[in-house]
PQR file of N, CA, C, O and H, with PARSE charges and radii, in Angstrom:
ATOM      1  N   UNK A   1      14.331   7.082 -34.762 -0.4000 1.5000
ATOM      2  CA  UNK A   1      13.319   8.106 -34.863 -0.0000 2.0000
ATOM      3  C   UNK A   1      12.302   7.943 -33.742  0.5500 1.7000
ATOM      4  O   UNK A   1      11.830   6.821 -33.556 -0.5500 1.4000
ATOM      5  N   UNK A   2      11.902   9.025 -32.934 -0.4000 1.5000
ATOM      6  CA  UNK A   2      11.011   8.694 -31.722 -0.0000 2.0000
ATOM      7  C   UNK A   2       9.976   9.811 -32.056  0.5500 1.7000
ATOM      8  O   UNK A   2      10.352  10.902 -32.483 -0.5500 1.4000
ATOM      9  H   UNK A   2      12.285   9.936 -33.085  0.4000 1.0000
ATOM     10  N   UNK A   3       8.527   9.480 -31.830 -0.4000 1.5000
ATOM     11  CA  UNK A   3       7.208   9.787 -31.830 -0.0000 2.0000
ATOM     12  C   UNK A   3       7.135  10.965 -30.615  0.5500 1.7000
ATOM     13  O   UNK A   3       6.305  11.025 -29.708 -0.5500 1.4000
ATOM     14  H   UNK A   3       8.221   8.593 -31.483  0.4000 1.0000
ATOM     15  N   UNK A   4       7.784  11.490 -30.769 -0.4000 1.5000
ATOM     16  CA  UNK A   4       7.525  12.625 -29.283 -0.0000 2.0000
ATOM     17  C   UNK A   4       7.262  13.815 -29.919  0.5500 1.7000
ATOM     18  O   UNK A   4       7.882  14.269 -30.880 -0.5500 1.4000
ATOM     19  H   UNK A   4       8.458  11.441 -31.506  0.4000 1.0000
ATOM     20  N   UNK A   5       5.961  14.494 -29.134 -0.4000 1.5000
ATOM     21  CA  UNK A   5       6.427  15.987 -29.316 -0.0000 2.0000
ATOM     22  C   UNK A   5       7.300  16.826 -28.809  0.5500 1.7000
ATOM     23  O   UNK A   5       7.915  16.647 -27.758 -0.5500 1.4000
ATOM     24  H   UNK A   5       5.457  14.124 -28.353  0.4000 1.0000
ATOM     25  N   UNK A   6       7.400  17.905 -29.638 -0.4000 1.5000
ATOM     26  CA  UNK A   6       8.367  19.294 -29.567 -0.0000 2.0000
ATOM     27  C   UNK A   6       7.997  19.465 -28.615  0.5500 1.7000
ATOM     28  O   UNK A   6       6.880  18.987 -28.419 -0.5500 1.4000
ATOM     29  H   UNK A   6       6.901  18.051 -30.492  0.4000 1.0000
ATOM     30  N   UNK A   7       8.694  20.269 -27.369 -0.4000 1.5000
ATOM     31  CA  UNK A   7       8.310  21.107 -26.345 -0.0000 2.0000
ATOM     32  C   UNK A   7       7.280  22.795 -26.784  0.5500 1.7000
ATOM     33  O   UNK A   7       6.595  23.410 -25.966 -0.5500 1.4000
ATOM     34  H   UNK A   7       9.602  20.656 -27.529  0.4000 1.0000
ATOM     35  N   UNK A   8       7.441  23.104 -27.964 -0.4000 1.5000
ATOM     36  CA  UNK A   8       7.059  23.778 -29.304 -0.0000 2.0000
ATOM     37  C   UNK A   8       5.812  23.814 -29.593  0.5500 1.7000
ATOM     38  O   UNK A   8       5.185  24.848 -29.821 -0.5500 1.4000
ATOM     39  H   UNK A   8       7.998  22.605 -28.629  0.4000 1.0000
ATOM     40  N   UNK A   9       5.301  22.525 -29.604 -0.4000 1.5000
ATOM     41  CA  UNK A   9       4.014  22.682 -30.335 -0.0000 2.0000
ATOM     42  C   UNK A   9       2.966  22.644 -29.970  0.5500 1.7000
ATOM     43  O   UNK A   9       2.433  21.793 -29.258 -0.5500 1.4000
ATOM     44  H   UNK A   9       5.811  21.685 -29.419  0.4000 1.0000
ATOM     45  N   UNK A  10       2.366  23.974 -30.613 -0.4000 1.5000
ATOM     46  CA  UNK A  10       1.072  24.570 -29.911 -0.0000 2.0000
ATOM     47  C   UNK A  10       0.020  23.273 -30.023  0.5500 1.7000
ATOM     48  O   UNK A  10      -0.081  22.228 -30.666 -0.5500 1.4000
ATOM     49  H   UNK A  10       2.800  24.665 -31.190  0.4000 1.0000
ATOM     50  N   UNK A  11      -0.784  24.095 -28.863 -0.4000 1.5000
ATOM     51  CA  UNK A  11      -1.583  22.997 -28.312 -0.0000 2.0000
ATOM     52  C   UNK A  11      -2.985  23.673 -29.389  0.5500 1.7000
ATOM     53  O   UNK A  11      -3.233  24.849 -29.657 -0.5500 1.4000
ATOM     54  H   UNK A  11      -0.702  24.944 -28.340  0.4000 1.0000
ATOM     55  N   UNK A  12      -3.800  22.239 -29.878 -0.4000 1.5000
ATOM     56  CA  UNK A  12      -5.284  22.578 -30.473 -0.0000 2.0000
ATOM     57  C   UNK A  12      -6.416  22.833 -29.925  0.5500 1.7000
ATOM     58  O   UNK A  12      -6.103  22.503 -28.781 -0.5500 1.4000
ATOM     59  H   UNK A  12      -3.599  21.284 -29.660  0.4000 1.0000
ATOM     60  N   UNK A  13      -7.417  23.141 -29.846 -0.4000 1.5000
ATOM     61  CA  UNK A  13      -8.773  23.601 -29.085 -0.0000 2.0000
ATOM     62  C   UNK A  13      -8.972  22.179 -29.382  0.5500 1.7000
ATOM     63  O   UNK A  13      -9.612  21.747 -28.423 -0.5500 1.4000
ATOM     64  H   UNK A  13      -7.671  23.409 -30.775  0.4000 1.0000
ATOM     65  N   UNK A  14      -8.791  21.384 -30.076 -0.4000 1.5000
ATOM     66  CA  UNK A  14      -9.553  19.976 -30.359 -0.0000 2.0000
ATOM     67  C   UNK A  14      -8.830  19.155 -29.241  0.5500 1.7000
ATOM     68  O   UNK A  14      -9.585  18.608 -28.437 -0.5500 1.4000
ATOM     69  H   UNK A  14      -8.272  21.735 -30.855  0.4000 1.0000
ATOM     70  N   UNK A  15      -7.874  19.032 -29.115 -0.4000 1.5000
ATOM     71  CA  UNK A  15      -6.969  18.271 -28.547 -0.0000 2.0000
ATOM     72  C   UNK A  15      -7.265  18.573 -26.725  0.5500 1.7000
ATOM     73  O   UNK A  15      -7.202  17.809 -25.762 -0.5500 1.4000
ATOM     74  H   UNK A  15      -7.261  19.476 -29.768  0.4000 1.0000
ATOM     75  N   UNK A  16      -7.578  19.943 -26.836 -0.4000 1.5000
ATOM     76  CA  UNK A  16      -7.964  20.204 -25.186 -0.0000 2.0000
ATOM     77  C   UNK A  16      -9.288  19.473 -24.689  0.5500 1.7000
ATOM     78  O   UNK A  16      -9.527  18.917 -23.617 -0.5500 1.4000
ATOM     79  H   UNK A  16      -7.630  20.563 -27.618  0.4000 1.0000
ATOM     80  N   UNK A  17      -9.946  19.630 -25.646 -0.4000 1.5000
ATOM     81  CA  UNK A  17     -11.778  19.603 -25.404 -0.0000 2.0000
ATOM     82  C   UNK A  17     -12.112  17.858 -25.773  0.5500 1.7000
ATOM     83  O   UNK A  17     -13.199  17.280 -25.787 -0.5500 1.4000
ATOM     84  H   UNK A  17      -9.752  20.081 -26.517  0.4000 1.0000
ATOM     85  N   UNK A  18     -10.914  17.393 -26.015 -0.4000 1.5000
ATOM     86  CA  UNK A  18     -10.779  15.536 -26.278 -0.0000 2.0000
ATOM     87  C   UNK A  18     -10.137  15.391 -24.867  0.5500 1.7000
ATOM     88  O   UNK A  18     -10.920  15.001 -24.001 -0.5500 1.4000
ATOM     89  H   UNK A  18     -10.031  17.862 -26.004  0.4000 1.0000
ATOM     90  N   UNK A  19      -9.199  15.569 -24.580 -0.4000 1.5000
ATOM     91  CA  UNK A  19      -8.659  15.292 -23.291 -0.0000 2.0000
ATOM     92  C   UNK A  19      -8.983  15.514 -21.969  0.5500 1.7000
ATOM     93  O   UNK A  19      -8.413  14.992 -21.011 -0.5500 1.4000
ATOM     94  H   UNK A  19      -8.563  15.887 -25.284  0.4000 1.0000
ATOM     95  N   UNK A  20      -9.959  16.338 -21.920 -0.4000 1.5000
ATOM     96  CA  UNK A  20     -10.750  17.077 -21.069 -0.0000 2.0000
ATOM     97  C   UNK A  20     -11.887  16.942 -20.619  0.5500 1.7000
ATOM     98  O   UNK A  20     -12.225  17.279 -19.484 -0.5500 1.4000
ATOM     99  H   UNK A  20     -10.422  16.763 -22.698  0.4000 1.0000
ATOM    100  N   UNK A  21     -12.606  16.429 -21.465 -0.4000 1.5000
ATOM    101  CA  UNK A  21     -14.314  16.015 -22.029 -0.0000 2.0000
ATOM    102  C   UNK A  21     -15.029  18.045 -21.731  0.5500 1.7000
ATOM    103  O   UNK A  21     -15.997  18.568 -21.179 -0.5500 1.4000
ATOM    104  H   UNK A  21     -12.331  16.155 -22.386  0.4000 1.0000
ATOM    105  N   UNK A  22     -13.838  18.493 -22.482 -0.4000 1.5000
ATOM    106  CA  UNK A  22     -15.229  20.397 -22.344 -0.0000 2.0000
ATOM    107  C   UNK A  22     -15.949  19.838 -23.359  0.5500 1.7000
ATOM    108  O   UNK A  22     -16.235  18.676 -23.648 -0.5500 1.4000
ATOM    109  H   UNK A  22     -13.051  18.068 -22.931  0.4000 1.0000
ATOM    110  N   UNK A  23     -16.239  21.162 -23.959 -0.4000 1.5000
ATOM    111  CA  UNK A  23     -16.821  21.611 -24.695 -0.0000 2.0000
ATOM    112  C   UNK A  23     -15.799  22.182 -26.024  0.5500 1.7000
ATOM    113  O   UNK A  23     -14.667  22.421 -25.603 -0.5500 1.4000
ATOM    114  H   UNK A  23     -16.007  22.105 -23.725  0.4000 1.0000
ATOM    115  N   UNK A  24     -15.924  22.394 -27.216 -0.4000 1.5000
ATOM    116  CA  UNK A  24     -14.959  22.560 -28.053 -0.0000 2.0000
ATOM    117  C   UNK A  24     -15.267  24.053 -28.200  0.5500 1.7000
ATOM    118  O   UNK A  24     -14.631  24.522 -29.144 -0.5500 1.4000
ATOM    119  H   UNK A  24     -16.843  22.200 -27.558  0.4000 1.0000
ATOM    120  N   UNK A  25     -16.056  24.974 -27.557 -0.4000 1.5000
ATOM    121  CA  UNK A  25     -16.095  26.277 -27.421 -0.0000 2.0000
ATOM    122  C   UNK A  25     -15.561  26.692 -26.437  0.5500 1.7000
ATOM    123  O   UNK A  25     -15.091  27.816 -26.613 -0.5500 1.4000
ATOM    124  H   UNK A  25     -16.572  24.592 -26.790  0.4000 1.0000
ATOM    125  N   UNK A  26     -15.351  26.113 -25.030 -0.4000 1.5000
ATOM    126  CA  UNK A  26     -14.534  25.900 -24.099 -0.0000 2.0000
ATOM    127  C   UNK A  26     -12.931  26.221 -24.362  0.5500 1.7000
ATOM    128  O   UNK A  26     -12.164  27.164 -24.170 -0.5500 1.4000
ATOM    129  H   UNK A  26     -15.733  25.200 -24.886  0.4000 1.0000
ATOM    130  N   UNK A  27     -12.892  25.286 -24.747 -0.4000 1.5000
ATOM    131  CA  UNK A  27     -11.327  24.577 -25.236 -0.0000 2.0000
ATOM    132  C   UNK A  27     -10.580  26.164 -26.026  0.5500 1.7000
ATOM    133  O   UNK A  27      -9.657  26.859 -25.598 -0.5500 1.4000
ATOM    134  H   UNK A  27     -13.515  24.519 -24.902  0.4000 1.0000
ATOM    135  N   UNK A  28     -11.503  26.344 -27.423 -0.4000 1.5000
ATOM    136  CA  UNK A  28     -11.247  27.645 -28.107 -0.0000 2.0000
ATOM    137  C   UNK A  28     -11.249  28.595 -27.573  0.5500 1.7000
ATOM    138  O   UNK A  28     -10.777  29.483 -28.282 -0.5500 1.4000
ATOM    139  H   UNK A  28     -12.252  25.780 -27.770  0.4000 1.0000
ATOM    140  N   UNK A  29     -11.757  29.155 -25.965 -0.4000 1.5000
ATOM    141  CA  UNK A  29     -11.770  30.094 -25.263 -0.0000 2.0000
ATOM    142  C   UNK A  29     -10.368  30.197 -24.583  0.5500 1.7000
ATOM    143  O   UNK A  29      -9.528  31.081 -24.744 -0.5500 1.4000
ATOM    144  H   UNK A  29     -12.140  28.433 -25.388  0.4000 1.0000
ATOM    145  N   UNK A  30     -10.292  28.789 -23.569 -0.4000 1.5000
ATOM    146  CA  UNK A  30      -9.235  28.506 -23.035 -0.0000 2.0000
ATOM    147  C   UNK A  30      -7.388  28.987 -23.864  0.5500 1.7000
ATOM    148  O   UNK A  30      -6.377  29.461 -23.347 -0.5500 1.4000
ATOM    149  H   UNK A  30     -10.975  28.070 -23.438  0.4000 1.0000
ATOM    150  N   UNK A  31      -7.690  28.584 -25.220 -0.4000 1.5000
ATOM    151  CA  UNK A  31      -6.520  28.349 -25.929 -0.0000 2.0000
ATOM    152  C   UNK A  31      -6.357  29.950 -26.305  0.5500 1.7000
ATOM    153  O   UNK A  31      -5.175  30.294 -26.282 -0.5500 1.4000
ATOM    154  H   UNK A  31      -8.511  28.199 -25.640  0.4000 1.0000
ATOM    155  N   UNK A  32      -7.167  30.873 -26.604 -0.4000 1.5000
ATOM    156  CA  UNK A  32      -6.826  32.147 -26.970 -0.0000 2.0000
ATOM    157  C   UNK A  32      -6.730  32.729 -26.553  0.5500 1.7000
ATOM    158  O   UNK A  32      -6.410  33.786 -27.095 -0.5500 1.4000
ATOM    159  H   UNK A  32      -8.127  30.593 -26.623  0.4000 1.0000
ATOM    160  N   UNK A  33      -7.006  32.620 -24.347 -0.4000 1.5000
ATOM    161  CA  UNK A  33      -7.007  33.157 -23.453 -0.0000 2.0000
ATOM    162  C   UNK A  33      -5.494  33.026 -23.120  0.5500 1.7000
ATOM    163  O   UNK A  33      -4.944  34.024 -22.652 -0.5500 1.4000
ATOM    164  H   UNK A  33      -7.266  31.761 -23.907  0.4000 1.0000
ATOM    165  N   UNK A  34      -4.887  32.083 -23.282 -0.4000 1.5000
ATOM    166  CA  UNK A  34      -3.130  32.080 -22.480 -0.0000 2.0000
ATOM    167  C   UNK A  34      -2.513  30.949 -23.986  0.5500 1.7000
ATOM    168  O   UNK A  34      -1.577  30.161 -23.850 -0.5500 1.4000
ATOM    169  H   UNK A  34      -5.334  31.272 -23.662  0.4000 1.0000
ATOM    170  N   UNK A  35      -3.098  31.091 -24.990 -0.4000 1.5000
ATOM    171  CA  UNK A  35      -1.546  31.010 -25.989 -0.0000 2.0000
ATOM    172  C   UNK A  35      -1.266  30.349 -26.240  0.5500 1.7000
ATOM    173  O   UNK A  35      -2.007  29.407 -26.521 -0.5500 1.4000
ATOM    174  H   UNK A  35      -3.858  31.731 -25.101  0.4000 1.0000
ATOM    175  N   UNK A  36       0.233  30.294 -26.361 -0.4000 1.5000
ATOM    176  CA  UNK A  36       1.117  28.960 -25.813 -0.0000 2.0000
ATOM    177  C   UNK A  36       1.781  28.504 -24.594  0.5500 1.7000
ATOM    178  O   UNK A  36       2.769  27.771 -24.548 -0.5500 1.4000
ATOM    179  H   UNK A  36       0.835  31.060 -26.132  0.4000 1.0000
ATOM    180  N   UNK A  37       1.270  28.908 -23.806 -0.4000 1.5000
ATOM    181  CA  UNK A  37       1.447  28.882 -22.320 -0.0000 2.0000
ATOM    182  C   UNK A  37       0.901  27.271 -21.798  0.5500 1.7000
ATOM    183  O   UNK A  37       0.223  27.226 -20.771 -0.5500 1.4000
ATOM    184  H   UNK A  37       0.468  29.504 -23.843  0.4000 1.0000
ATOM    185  N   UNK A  38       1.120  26.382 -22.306 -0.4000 1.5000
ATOM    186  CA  UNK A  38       0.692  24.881 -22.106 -0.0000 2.0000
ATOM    187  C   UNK A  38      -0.180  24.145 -20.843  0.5500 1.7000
ATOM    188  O   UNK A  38      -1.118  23.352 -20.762 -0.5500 1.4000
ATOM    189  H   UNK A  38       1.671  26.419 -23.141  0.4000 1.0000
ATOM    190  N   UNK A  39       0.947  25.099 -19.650 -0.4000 1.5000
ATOM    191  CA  UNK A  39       1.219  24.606 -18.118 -0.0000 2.0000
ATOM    192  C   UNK A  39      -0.758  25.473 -18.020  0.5500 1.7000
ATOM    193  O   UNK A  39      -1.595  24.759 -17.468 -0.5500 1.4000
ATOM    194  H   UNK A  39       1.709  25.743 -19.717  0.4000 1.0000
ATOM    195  N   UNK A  40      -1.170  26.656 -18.471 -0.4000 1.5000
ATOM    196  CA  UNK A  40      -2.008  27.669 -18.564 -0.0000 2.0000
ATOM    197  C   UNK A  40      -2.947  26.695 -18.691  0.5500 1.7000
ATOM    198  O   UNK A  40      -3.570  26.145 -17.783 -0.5500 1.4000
ATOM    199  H   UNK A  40      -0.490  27.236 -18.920  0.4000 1.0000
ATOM    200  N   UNK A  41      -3.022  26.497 -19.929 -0.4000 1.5000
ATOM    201  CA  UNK A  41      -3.785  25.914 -20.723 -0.0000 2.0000
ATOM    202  C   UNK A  41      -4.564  24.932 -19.962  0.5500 1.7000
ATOM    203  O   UNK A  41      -5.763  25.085 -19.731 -0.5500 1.4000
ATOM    204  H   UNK A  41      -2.516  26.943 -20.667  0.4000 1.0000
ATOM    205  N   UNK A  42      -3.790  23.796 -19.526 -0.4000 1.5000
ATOM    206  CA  UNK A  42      -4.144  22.431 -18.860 -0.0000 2.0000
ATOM    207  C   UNK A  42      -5.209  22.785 -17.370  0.5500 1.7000
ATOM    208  O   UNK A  42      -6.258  22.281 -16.968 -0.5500 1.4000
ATOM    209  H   UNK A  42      -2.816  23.672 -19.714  0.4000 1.0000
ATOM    210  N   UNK A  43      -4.266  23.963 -16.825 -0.4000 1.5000
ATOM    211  CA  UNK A  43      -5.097  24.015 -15.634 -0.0000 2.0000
ATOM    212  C   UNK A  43      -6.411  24.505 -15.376  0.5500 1.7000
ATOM    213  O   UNK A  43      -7.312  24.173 -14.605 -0.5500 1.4000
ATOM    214  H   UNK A  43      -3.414  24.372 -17.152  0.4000 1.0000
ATOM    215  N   UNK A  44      -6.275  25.315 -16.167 -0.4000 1.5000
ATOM    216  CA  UNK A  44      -7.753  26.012 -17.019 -0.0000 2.0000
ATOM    217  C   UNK A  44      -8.487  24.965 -17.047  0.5500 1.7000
ATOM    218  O   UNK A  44      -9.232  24.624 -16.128 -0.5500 1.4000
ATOM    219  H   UNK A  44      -5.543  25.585 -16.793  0.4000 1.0000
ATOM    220  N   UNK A  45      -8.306  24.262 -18.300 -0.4000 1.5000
ATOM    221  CA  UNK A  45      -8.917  22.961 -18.716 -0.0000 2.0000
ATOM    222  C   UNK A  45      -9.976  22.264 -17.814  0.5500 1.7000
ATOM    223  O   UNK A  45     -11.206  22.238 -17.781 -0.5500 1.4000
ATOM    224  H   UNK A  45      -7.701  24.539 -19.046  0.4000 1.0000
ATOM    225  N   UNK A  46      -8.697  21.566 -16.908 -0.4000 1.5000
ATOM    226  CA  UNK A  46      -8.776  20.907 -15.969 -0.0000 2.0000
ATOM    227  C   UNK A  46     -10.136  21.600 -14.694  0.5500 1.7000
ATOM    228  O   UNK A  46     -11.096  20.937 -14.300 -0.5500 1.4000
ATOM    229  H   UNK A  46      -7.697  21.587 -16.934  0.4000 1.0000
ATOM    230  N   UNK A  47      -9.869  22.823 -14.348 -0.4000 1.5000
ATOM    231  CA  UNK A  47     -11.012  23.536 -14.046 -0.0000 2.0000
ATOM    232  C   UNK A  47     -12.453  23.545 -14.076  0.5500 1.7000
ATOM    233  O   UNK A  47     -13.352  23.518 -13.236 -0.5500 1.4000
ATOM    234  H   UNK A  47      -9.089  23.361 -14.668  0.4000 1.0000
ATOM    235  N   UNK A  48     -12.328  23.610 -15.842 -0.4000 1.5000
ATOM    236  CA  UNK A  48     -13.539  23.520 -16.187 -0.0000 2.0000
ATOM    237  C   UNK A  48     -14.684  21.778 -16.479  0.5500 1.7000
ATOM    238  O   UNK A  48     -15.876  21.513 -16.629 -0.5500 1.4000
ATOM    239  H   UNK A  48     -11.597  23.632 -16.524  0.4000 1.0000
ATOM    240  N   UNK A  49     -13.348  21.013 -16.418 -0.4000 1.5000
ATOM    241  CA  UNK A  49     -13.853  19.396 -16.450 -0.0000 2.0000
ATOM    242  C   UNK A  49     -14.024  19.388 -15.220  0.5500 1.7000
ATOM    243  O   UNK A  49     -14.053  18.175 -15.010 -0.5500 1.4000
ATOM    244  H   UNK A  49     -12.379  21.228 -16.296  0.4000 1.0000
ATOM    245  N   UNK A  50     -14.233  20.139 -13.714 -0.4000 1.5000
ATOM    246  CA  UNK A  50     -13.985  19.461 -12.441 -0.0000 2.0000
ATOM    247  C   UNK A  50     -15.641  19.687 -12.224  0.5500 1.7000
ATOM    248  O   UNK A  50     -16.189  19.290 -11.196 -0.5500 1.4000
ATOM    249  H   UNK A  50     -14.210  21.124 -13.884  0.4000 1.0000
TER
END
């Protein structure tokens, strides 16, 4: 049994705005702006931590 995620599973506003150091209103913007679009998600992110 291995601890990996699904390629599948949606990403959390919590999980962005922990990994990131945003803001968790940030994060919730980011995530409803592109989905499940992951690759989206991160770069966004990443953006807004720079």
């Amino acid at each position: 049994m291995t601890n990996e995620k699904g390629a599948s599973a949606p990403l959390s506003a919590v999980s962005v705005a922990k990994k990131y150091r945003i803001t968790l209103e940030d994060a919730k913007v980011i995530v409803a702006e592109h989905g499940d679009d992951a690759k989206a998600i991160h770069k966004a992110a990443r953006r807004i931590a720079a």
